[in-house]
C-alpha positions as CSV (number, residue, x, y, z in Angstrom):
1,X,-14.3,-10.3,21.7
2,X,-17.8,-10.5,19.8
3,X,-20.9,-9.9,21.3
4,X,-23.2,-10.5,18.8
5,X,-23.7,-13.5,16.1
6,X,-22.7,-10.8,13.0
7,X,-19.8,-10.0,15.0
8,X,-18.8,-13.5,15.6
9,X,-19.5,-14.2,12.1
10,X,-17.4,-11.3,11.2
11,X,-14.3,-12.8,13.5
12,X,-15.0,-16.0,11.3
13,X,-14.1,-14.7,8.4
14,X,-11.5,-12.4,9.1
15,X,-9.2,-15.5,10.5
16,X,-10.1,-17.3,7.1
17,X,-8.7,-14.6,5.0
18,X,-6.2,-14.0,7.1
19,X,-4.6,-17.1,7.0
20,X,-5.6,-17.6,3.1
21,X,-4.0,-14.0,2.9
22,X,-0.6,-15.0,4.4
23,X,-0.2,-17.9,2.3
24,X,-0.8,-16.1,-0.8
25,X,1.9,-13.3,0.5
26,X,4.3,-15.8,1.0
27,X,3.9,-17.9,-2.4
28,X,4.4,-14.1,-3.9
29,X,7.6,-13.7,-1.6
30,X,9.0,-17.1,-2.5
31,X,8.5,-16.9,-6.5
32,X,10.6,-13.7,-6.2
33,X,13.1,-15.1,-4.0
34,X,13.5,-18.2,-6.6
35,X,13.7,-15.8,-9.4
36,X,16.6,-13.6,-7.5
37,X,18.4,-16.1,-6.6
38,X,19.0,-17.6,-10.1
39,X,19.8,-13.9,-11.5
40,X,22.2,-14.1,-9.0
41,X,23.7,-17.4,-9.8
42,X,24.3,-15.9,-13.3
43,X,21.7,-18.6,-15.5
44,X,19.8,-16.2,-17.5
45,X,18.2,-19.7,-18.8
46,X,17.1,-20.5,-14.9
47,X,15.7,-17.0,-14.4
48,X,13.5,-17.1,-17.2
49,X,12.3,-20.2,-15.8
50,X,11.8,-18.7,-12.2
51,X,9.9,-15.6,-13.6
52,X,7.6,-17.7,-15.9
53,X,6.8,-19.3,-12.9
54,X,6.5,-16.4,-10.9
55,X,4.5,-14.1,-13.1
56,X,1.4,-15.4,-12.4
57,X,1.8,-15.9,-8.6
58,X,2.9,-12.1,-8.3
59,X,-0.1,-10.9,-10.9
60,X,-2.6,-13.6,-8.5
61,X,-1.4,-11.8,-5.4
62,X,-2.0,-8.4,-7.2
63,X,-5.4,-9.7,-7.9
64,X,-6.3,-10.5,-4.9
65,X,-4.8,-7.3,-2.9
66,X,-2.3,-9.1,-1.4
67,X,-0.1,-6.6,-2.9
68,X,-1.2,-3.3,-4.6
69,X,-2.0,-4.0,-8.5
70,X,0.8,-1.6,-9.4
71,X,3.4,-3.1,-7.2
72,X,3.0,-6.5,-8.8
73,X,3.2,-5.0,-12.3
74,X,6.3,-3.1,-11.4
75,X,8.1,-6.0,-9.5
76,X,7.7,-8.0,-12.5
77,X,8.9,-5.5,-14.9
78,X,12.0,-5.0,-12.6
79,X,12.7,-8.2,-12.5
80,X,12.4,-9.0,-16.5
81,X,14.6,-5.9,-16.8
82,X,17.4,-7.4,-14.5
83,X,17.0,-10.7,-16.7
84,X,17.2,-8.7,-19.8
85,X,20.7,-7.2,-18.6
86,X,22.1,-10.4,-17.7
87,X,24.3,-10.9,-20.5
């Protein structure tokens, strides 16, 4: 527990982000899921959809370390690349 106001302060903060943190995780993990599920259902029209929608939430989440800025370029490319296969 703090002992001090900084500390407090500190404690503040860190449940803000947190929670702001965890939100932005899981609008990251649900625009991927959206975007799997219609490569899976075979509408290569619906998946471009879902990733156009997605890009930006994965590249946000990047931006704001969510995610490592390398792992939201590469999840996006991977998941273009599976779109681009569909045939």
């Amino acid at each position: 527990m703090a002992n001090h106001k900084s500390a407090e302060k500190r404690a503040r903060q860190t449940e803000r982000r947190t929670a702001a943190n965890a939100a932005r995780r899981s609008r990251v993990r649900s625009s991927i899921k959206k975007v799997e599920e219609a490569i899976k259902g075979g509408d290569k029209k619906k998946a471009m959809d879902a990733l156009k929608a997605a890009q930006p939430e994965i590249q946000r989440g990047a931006g704001a370390r969510v995610i490592a800025k390398n792992a939201g370029s590469r999840r996006v490319s991977r998941l273009n690349a599976r779109i681009k296969a569909m045939a």
